[in-house]
VEXLOKE-250842 format. One record per residue (C-alpha): residue number from 1; residue in three letters; x, y, z. Coordinates in steps of 0.2 Angstrom, whole numbers, plus 5000, padded with zeros to 4 digits. Layout:
<atom pakol="NUM" volum="Ala" x="X" y="Y" z="Z"/>
...
***
This chain:
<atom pakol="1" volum="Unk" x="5651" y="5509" z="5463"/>
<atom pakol="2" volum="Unk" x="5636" y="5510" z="5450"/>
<atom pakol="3" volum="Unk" x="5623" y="5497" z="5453"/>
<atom pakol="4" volum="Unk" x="5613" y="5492" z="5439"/>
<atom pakol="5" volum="Unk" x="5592" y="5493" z="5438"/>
<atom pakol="6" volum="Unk" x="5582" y="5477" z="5440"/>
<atom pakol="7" volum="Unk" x="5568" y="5474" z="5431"/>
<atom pakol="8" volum="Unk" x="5556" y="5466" z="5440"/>
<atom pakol="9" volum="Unk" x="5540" y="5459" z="5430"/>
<atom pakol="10" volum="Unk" x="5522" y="5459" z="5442"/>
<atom pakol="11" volum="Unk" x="5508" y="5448" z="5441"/>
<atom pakol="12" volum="Unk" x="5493" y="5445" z="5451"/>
<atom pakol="13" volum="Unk" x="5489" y="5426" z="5451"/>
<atom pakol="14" volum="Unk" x="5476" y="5418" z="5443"/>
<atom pakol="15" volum="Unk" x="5457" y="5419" z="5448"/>
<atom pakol="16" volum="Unk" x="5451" y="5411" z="5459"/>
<atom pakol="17" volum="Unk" x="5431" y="5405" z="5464"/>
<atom pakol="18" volum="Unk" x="5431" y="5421" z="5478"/>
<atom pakol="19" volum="Unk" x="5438" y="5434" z="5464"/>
<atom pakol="20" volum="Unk" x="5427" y="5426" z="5451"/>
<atom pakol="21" volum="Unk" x="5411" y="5432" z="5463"/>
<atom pakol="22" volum="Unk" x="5422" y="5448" z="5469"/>
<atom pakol="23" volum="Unk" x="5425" y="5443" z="5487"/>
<atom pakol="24" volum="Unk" x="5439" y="5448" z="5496"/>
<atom pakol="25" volum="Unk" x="5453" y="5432" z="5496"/>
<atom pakol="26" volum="Unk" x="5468" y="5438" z="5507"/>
<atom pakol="27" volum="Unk" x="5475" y="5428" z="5519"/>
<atom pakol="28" volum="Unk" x="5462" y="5414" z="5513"/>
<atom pakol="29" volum="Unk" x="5469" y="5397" z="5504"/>
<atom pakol="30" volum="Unk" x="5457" y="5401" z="5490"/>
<atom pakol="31" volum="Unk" x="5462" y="5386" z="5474"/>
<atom pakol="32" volum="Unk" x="5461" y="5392" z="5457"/>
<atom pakol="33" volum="Unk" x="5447" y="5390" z="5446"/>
<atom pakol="34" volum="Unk" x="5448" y="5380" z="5430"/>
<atom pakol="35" volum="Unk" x="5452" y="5400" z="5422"/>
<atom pakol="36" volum="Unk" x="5462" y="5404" z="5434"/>
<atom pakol="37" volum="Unk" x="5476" y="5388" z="5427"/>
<atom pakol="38" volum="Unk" x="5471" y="5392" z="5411"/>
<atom pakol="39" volum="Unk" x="5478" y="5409" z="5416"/>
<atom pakol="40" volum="Unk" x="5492" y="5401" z="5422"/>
<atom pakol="41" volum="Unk" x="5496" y="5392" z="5407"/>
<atom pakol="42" volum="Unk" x="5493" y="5407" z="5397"/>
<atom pakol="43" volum="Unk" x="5508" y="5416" z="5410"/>
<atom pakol="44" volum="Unk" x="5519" y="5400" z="5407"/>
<atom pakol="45" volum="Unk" x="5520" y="5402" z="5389"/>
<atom pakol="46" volum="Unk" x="5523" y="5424" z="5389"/>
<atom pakol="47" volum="Unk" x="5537" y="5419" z="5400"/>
<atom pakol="48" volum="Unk" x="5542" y="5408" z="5385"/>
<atom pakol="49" volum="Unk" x="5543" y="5421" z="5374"/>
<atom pakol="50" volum="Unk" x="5552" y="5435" z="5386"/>
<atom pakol="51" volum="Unk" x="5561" y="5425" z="5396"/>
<atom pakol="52" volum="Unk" x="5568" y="5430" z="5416"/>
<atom pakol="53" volum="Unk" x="5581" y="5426" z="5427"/>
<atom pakol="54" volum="Unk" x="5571" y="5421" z="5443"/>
<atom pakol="55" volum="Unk" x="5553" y="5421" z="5448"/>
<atom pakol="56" volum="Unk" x="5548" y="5424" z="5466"/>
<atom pakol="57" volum="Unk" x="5530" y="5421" z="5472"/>
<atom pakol="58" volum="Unk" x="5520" y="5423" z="5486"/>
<atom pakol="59" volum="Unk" x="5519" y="5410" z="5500"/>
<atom pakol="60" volum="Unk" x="5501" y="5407" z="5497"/>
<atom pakol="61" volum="Unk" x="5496" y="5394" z="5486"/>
<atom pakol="62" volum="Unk" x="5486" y="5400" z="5471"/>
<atom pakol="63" volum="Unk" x="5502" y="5412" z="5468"/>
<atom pakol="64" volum="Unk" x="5514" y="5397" z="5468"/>
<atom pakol="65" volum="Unk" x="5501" y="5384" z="5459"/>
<atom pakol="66" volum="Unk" x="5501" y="5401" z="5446"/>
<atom pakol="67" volum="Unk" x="5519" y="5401" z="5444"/>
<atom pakol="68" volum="Unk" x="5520" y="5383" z="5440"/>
<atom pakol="69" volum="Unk" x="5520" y="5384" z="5424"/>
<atom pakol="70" volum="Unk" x="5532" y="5397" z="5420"/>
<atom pakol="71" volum="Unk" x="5546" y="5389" z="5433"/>
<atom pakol="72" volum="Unk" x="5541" y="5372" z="5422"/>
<atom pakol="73" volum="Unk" x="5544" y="5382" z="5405"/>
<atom pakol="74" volum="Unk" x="5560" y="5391" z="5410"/>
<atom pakol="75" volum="Unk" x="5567" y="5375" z="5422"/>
<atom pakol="76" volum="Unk" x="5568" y="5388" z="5437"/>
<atom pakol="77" volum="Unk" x="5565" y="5383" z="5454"/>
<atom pakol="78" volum="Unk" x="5555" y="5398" z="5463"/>
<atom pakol="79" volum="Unk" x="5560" y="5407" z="5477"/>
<atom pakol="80" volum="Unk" x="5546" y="5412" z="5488"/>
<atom pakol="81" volum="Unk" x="5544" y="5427" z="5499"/>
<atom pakol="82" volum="Unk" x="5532" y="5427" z="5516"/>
<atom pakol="83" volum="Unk" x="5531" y="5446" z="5514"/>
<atom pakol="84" volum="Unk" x="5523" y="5445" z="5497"/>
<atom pakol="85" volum="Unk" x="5509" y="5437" z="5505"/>
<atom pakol="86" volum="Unk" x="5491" y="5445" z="5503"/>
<atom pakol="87" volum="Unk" x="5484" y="5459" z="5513"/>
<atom pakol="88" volum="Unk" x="5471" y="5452" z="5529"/>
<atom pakol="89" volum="Unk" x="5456" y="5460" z="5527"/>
<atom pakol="90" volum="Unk" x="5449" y="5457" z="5543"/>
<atom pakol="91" volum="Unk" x="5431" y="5455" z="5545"/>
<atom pakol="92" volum="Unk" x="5428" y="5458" z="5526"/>
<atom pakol="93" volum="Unk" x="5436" y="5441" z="5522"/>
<atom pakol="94" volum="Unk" x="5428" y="5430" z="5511"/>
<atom pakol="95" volum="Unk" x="5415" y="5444" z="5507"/>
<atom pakol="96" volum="Unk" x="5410" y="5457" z="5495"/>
<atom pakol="97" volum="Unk" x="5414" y="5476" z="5500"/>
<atom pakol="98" volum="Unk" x="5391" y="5477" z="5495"/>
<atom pakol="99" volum="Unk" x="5390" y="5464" z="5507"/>
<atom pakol="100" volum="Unk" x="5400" y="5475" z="5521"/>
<atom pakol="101" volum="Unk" x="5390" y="5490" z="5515"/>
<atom pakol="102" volum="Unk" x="5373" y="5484" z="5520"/>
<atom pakol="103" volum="Unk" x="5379" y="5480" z="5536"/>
<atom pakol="104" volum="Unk" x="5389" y="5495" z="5539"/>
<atom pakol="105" volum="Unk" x="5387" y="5510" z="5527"/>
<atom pakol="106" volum="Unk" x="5397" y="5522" z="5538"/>
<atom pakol="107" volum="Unk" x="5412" y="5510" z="5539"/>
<atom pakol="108" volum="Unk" x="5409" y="5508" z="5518"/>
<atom pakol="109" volum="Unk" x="5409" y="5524" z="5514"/>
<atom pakol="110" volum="Unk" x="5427" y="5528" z="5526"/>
<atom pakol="111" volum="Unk" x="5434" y="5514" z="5516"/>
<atom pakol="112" volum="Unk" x="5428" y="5520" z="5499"/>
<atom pakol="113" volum="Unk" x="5436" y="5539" z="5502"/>
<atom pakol="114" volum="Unk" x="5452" y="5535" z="5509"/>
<atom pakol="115" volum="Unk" x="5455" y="5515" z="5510"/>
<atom pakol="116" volum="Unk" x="5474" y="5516" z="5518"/>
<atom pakol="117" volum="Unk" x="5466" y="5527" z="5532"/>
<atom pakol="118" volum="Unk" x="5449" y="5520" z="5534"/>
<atom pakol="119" volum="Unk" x="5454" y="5500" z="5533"/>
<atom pakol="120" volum="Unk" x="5440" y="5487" z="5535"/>
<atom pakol="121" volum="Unk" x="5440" y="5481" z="5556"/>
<atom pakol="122" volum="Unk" x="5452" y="5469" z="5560"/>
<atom pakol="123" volum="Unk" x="5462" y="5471" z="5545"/>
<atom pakol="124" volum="Unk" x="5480" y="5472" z="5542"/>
<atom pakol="125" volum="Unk" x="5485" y="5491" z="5542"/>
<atom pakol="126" volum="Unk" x="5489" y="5496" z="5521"/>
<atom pakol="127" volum="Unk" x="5503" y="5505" z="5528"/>
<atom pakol="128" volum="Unk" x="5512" y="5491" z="5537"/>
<atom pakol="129" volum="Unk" x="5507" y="5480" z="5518"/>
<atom pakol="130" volum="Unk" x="5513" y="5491" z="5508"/>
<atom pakol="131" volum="Unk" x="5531" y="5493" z="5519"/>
<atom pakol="132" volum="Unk" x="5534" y="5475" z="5518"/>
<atom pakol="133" volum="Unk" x="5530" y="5472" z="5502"/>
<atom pakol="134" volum="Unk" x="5539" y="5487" z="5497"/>
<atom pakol="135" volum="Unk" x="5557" y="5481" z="5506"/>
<atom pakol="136" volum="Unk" x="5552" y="5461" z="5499"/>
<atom pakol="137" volum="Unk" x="5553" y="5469" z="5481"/>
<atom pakol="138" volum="Unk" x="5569" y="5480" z="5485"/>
<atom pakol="139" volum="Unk" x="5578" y="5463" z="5492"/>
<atom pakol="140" volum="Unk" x="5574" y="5454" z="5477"/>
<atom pakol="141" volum="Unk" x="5579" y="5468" z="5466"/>
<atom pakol="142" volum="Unk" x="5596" y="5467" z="5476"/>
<atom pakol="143" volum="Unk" x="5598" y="5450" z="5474"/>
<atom pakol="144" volum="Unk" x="5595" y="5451" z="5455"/>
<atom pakol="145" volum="Unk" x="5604" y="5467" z="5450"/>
<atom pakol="146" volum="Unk" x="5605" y="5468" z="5431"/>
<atom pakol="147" volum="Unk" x="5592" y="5456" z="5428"/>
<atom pakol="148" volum="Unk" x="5573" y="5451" z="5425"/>
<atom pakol="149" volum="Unk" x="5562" y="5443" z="5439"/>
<atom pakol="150" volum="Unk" x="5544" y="5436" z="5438"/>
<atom pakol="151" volum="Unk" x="5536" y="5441" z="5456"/>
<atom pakol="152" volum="Unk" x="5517" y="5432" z="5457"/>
<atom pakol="153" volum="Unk" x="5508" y="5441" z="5470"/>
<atom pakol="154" volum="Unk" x="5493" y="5449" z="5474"/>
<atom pakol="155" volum="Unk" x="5480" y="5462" z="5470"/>
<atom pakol="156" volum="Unk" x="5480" y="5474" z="5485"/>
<atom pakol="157" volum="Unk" x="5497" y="5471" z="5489"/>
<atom pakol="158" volum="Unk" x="5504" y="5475" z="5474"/>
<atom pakol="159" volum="Unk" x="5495" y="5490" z="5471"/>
<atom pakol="160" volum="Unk" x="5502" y="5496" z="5489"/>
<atom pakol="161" volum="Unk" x="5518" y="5492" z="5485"/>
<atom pakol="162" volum="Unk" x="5516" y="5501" z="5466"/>
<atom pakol="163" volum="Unk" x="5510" y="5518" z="5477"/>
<atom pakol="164" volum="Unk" x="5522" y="5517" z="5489"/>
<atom pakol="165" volum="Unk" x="5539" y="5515" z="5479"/>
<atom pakol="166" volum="Unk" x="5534" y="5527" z="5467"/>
<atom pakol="167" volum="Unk" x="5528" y="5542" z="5478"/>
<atom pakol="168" volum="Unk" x="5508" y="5539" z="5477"/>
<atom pakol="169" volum="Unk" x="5496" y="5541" z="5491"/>
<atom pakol="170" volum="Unk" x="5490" y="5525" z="5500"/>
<atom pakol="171" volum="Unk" x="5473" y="5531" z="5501"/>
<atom pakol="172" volum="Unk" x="5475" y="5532" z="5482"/>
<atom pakol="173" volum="Unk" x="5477" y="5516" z="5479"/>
<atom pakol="174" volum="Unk" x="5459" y="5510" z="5471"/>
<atom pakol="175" volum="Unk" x="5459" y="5526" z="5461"/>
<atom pakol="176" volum="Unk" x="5476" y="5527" z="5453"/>
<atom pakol="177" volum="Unk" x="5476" y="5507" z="5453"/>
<atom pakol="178" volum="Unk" x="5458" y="5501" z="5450"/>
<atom pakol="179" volum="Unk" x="5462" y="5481" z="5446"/>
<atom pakol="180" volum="Unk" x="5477" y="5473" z="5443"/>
<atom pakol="181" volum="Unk" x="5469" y="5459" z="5430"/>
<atom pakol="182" volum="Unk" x="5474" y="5440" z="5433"/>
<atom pakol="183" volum="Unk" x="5489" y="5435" z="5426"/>
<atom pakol="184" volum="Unk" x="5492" y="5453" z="5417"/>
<atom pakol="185" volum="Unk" x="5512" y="5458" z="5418"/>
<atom pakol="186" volum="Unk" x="5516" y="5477" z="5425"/>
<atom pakol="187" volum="Unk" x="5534" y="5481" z="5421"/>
<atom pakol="188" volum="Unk" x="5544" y="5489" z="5436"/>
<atom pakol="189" volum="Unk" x="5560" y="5495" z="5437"/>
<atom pakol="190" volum="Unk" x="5572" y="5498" z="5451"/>
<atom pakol="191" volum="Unk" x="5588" y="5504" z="5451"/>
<atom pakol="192" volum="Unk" x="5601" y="5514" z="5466"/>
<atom pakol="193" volum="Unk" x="5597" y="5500" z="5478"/>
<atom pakol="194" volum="Unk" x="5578" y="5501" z="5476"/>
<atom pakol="195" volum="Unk" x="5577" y="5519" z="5478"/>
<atom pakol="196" volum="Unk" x="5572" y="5523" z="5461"/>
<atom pakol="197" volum="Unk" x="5557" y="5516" z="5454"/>
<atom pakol="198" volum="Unk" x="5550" y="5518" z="5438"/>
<atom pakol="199" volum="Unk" x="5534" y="5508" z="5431"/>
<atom pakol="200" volum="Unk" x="5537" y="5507" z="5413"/>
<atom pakol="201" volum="Unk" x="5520" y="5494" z="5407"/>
<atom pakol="202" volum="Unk" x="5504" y="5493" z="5420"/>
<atom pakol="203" volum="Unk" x="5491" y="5478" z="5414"/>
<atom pakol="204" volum="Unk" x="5498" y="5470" z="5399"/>
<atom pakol="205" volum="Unk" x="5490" y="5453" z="5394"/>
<atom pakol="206" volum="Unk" x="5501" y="5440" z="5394"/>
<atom pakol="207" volum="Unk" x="5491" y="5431" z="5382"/>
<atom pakol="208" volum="Unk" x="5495" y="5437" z="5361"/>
<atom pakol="209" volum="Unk" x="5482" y="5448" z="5355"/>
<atom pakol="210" volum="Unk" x="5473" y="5446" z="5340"/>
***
């Protein structure tokens, strides 16, 4: 029997006041800032104008407080996924990767060459991210054959989970993927039971350029 692809439509949440100073936010409740709803909003209304079936978020709150206006645009209720949840990363919570580097150069520099490999102390293992992530998206794709889904996640995860489902090196992912912007859609199909992926848009504002 021929399943058909899913198209599944990627957006890191908003910003928030850690990301605006380029700390690490992963298991954190970091709120939005005052940019980061407008960013929201800005989301809502692109889901206006290209309409999905479902949206799925994260269970942290500044990817469900992002989602909000799209689900309120669309009348969806979202469906939220545990395992979409931001990477831990450990000691370097809350901080900047210069801050960790003054303390521990060695460590730094690890991280910097290969970051799947080299993770910061006490951090949840990429690998294990990037599986979990991986087999949240390939459920989601199952249970939406044929259709279009708004997923709001995170920066590192998503990256991960880009890498891994289409054959990228972990350790890659800060080269390949350098940022994922706030709010910025990344179109990614799946199709064969989430065997087959193809990214088919990285980055693209959800906001009309002029």
């Amino acid at each position: 029997m021929t399943t058909r692809s899913t198209t599944l439509l990627l957006a890191r949440h908003g910003q928030t006041v850690w990301h605006a100073e380029n700390r690490y936010a992963g298991v954190s409740d970091v709120a939005l800032t005052d940019e980061g709803r407008r960013q929201a909003h800005r989301l809502g209304m692109w889901a206006a104008r290209h309409p999905v079936d479902a949206i799925w978020t994260s269970t942290v709150s500044r990817a469900i407080e992002s989602a909000e206006p799209a689900c309120r645009g669309l009348g969806l209720v979202p469906h939220r996924e545990h395992e979409l949840r931001e990477c831990d990363f450990g000691v370097v919570e809350g901080r900047t990767l210069a801050e960790f580097e003054a303390e521990d150069p060695q460590r730094a520099a690890a991280f910097r060459a290969d970051p799947a490999a080299n993770p910061f102390p006490d951090a949840e293992d990429p690998r294990a991210a990037a599986a979990r992530g991986s087999s949240a998206l390939r459920r989601i794709a199952a249970a939406h054959e044929g259709e279009r889904v708004l997923v709001v996640a995170h920066n590192t995860l998503l990256r991960l989970v880009l890498c891994e489902l289409l054959g990228i090196p972990l350790g890659d992912y800060r080269r390949v993927f350098p940022q994922l912007r706030n709010t910025a859609v990344s179109e990614l199909r799946l199709s064969e039971g989430g065997r087959r992926a193809a990214l088919l848009s990285l980055n693209l504002p959800c906001a009309p350029q002029p």
